[in-house]
C-alpha positions, 0 to 999 in steps of 0.5 A: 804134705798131701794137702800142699801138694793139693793147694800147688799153682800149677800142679807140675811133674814134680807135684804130681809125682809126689802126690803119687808117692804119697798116696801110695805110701798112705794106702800102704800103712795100717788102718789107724794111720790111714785114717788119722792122715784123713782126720787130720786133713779134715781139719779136726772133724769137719766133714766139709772140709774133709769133703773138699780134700777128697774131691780134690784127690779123686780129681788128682791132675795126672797128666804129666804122668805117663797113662799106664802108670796114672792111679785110679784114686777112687779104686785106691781109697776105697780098697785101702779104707773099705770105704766106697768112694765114687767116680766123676765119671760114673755120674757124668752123662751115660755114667751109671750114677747119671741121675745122682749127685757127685757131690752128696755121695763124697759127702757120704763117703766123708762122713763115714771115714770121719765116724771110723776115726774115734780110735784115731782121735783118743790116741791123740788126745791121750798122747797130747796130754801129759801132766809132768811134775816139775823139779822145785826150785833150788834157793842156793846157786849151783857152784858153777854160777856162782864161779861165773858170778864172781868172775864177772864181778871182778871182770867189772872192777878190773875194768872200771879201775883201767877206765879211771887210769886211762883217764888219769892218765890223759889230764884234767881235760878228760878228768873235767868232761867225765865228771860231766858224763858222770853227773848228766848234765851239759858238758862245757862248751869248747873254747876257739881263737878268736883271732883264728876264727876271724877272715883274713887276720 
């Protein structure tokens, strides 16, 4: 969700608000869970990709939320995963990390957070593995498919005994044309009057 909510065009009202909700709620569960959110954002391990999300949250669009209730995301992270995450700011002209990159040092901050997901990551692979031993197969049907077999079975016949005394009951026309069905072969070709057929007779 929190990725989702990064890759929004535009990032509204209602996108922000639950960029909110969500980073509050993460900040708010236990380590192991904060730290599988971010590993699972990093794409299985990748401290680029996971780089790319953490820049995108600590630059999270605020502007339709009111200024007193705007999250310092760099301030959140860092207390909740004891991992110091920096401001733009600080390394803008005048910042106290001026002469610094921005970048190397969310880098940094990535990579640590990925070392710290070790535990995170055994769980999900000891959950995602499961060896289960399947039934063996049965030689006999159960009695219900049986009694479904046999009732289908019959529905057939009863259906092909009406179909032959509905044709019966029509004459040999139809009697000729379903021995032609029945062989695959062209049916005979309709009979007209020729002196209905002939203009002005």
């Amino acid at each position: 969700l929190l990725q989702s909510g990064l890759a929004a065009v535009p990032q509204g009202r209602q996108v922000q608000q639950n960029q909110r909700m969500l980073l509050e709620l993460l900040v708010s569960q236990p380590p192991l869970f904060q730290r599988g959110v971010l590993y699972e954002l990093s794409n299985n391990g990748s401290t680029r990709v996971l780089s790319n999300h953490l820049l995108a949250l600590l630059d999270l669009k605020q502007d339709a939320v009111r200024p007193q209730s705007r999250l310092d995301v760099a301030d959140l992270l860092t207390t909740a995963l004891g991992v110091q995450l920096p401001r733009r700011a600080d390394f803008m002209a005048g910042g106290s990390h001026a002469s610094n990159s921005y970048i190397l040092f969310v880098h940094r901050a990535a990579k640590q957070v990925l070392e710290e997901c070790a535990p995170y990551v055994a769980l999900k692979y000891w959950l995602q593995q499961a060896e289960v031993t399947l039934p063996s197969l049965r030689g006999d049907l159960m009695p219900s498919v049986e009694r479904a077999l046999r009732e289908a079975m019959q529905a057939i016949e009863d259906a092909d005994a009406a179909g032959q005394a509905w044709l019966r009951g029509r004459g040999p026309v139809w009697s000729e044309w379903q021995s032609v069905l029945d062989s695959g072969v062209e049916g005979p070709t309709p009979r007209h009057d020729s002196a209905a057929s002939t203009p002005g007779s």
